[in-house]
C-alpha positions as CSV (number, residue, x, y, z in Angstrom):
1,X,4.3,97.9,128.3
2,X,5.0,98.5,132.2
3,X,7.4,97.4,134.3
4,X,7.1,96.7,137.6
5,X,8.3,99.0,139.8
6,X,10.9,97.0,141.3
7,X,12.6,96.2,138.4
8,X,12.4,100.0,137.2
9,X,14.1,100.6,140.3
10,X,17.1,98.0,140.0
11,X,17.6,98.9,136.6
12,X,18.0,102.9,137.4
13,X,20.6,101.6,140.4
14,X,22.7,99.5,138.0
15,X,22.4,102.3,135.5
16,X,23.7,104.9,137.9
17,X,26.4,102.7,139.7
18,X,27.8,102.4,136.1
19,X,27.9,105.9,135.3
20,X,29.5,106.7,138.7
21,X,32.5,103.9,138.7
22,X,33.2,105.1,135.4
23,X,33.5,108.6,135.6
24,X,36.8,108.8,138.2
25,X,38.8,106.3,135.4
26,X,38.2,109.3,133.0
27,X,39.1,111.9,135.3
28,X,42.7,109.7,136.6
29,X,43.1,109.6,133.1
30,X,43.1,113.3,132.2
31,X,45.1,114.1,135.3
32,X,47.8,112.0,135.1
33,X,48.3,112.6,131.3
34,X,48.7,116.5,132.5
35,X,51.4,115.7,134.9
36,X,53.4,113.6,132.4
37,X,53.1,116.0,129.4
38,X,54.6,119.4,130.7
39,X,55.3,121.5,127.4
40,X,58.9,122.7,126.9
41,X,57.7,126.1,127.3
42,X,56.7,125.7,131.1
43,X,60.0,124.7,131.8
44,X,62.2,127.2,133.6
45,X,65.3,128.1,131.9
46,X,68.0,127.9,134.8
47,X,70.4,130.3,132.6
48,X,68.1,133.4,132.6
49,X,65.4,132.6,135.4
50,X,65.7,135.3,137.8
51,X,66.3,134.8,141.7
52,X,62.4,135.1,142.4
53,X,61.3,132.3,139.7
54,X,63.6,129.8,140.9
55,X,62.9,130.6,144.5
56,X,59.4,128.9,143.4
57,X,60.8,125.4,142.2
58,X,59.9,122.8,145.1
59,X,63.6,123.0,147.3
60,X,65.1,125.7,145.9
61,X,65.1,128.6,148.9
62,X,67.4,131.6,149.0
63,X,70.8,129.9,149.3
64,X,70.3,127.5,146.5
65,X,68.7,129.9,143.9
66,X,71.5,131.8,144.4
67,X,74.2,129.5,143.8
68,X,72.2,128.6,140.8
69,X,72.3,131.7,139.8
70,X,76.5,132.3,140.2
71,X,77.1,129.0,138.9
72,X,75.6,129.9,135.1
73,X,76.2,129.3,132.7
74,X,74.6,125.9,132.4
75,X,75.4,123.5,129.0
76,X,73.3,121.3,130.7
77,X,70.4,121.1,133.5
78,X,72.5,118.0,135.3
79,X,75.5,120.4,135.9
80,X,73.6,121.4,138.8
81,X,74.9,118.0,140.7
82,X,77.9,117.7,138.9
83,X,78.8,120.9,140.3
84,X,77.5,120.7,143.4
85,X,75.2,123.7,143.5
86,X,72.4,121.5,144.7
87,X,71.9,118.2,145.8
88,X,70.5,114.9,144.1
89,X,67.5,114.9,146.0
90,X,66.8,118.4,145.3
91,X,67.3,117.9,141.8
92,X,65.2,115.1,141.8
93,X,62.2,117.4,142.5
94,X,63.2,119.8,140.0
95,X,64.3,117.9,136.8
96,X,61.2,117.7,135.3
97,X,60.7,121.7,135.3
98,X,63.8,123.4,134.3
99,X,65.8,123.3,131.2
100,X,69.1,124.7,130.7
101,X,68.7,127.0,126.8
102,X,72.3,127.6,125.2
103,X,72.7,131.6,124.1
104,X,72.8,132.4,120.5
105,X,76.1,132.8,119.0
């Protein structure tokens, strides 16, 4: 059986503008499930990180990593606010990358 050539052509385009609509939902998928699953071992313990590492969280520069740093130790990752070592907005931007890990006993 042949088909015209017409209709071999429309059904190719419909074919192909399926395939390319679909393809960026897949890829927004992946990307945002990335951003939103960062495993506790990325996360940047505030406690030991040295001056460099935290000089490389988004706001932190050299006067805030180092009052980080003089300010440990940390119970919690929120003590950075509470004790004025950064501010809210900063912390905003880091939250999501640092954790604050107790010392053994």
């Amino acid at each position: 059986m042949r088909l015209p050539k017409f209709l071999l052509i429309l059904l190719t385009s419909v074919c192909l503008m399926g395939a390319q609509t679909a393809a960026p939902k897949k890829a927004e998928k992946k990307v945002d499930t990335a951003k939103s699953m960062a495993p506790a071992g990325d996360l940047l313990d505030i406690n030991t990180a040295s001056e460099e590492q935290l000089k490389m969280l988004p706001g932190i520069g050299d006067a805030y990593s180092k009052k980080i740093i003089a300010g440990r130790p940390y119970k919690a990752k929120n003590e950075l606010v509470d004790k004025k070592i950064i501010p809210a907005a900063t912390y905003a931007k880091v939250k999501d990358k640092i954790i604050a890990k107790q010392g053994k006993k």
